[in-house]
Phi, psi and omega in degrees: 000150213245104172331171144321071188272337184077141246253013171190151178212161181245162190271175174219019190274356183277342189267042203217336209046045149318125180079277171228166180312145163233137167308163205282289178336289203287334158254037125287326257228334169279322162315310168285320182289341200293307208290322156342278183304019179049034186273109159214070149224144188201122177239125153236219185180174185251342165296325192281132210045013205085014184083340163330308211269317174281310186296319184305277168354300213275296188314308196300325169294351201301298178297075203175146188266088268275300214270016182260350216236172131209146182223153153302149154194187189221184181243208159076340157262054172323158174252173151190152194334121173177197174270080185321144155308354192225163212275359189226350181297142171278213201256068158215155182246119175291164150176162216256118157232146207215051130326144158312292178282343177297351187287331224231335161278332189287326213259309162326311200287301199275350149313286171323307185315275198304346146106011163251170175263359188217140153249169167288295177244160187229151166225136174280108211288103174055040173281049187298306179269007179245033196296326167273347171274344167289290151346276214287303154271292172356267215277297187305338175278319191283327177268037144237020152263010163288299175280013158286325177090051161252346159220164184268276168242163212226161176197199141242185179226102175193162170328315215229191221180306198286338167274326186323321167300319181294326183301308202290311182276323210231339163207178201318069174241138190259358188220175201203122145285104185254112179277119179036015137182118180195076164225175208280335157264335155221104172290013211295309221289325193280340176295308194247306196285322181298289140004299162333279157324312178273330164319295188296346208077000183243109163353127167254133140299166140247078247236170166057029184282013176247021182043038177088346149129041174261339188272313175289018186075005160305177173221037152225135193243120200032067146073051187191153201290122176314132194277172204289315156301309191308307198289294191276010141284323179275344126020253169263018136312335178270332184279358163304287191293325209291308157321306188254029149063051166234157175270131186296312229295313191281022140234000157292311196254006140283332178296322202301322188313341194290312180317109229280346171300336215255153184232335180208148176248118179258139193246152189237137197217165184247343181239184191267325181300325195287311182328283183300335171301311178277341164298311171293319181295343162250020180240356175272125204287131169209138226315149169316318206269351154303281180324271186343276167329300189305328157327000000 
């Protein structure tokens, strides 16, 4: 069963250096503003930074009181000597396994990171080309360290909604990490896998509601430069919210919540300022007749 998580959480790939480098300071200094700001939710992963991103996690977290808090964390990616993907990691490399024992070894490592003996939730990480073995090792490995009470509730994570449909039908899950899509730009997640969802009972995260930072005034989409189609939708989503005098960004981290499957939206942020930003921005009332245009 998928804890209590609260309607916005934080991501943790930008303290990871996703995109660009972040200082040791500055994701404590994000960690502490989340939590200021009544943020107790946190997802991370041994990709992002490289394990980087869970340790940075674990510290900012150490003084807090364990049952006060929930984190995330995922499987399916081991490290091992290389070139991290990311601007601050160190000289390790992911790569993928989504064994019975890589399960079970990824989720021991990132316990060791984050400095816990439990996580809340575990999601078996991006299985686009490993789908009956994650089905197959993966989730049967996480779900008996669910019932050891070594994780709370089990899931995947990914990118895309059609396997996410095979998983939701054929195996044992209380959650679903969903990435960029279900936003105020990309509906896919919303035809089939939502529905879904809310029928089985199974939890949507909402993750990537800024589509990789094209909805925030970025110019990247799905971690890569927005394409020319991509740039005049949003466009013309801004010149939409820009009509009823709203910032497209607070119905981009507000949209996903309308859905009645989805339970939490997570923002990923690199400053404190990002933070307290994103927090305002899901705390601003906005009008039915936006929800409406935006339909």
């Amino acid at each position: 069963m998928t804890p209590e998580l609260g309607r916005l959480g934080l991501g943790t790939a930008p303290l990871g250096g996703l995109y660009d480098a972040v200082a040791d300071d500055t994701a404590y200094a994000v960690v502490a503003r989340a939590w200021e700001l009544g943020i107790r939710y946190f997802d991370t992963a041994p990709y992002y930074g490289s394990g980087l991103a869970e340790q940075r996690l674990g510290a900012a977290l150490h003084d807090h009181p364990r049952e006060a808090f929930a984190v995330s964390t995922k499987v399916g990616r081991l490290l091992r000597p290389g070139k991290s993907d990311f601007q601050d990691g160190p000289p390790l490399e992911a790569y993928f396994d989504f064994s019975r024992d890589g399960t079970l070894r990824s989720l021991a490592e990132s316990l060791g990171r984050l400095g816990l003996d439990r996580v809340d939730v575990a999601l078996v990480h991006d299985p686009d080309d490993s789908y009956e073995q994650a089905r197959d090792e993966a989730l049967p490995a996480l779900a008996q360290l669910r019932d050891e009470g070594v994780v709370g509730a089990i899931g995947v994570g990914m990118n895309q909604s059609e396997l996410l449909c095979r998983f939701a039908r054929e195996a044992d899950v209380d959650c679903f990490l969903l990435a960029g899509r279900y936003t105020v730009l990309d509906r896919s997640g919303g035809a089939e896998l939502l529905p879904l969802c809310a029928e089985r009972g199974i939890a949507v995260i909402a993750g990537g509601v800024f589509n990789s930072g094209v909805l925030a005034g970025g110019d990247t989409y799905n971690y890569a430069p927005a394409p020319p189609g991509i740039r005049e939708q949003v466009r013309q989503l801004h010149a939409t919210s820009a009509r009823w005098k709203v910032p497209l960004q607070a119905a981009a981290v507000q949209f996903p919540l309308r859905h009645p499957a989805v339970r939490t939206v997570l923002v990923g942020c690199r400053t404190p300022e990002e933070v307290a930003e994103d927090v305002r921005l899901s705390e601003l009332a906005l009008p039915d007749e936006l929800w409406a245009e935006l339909a």
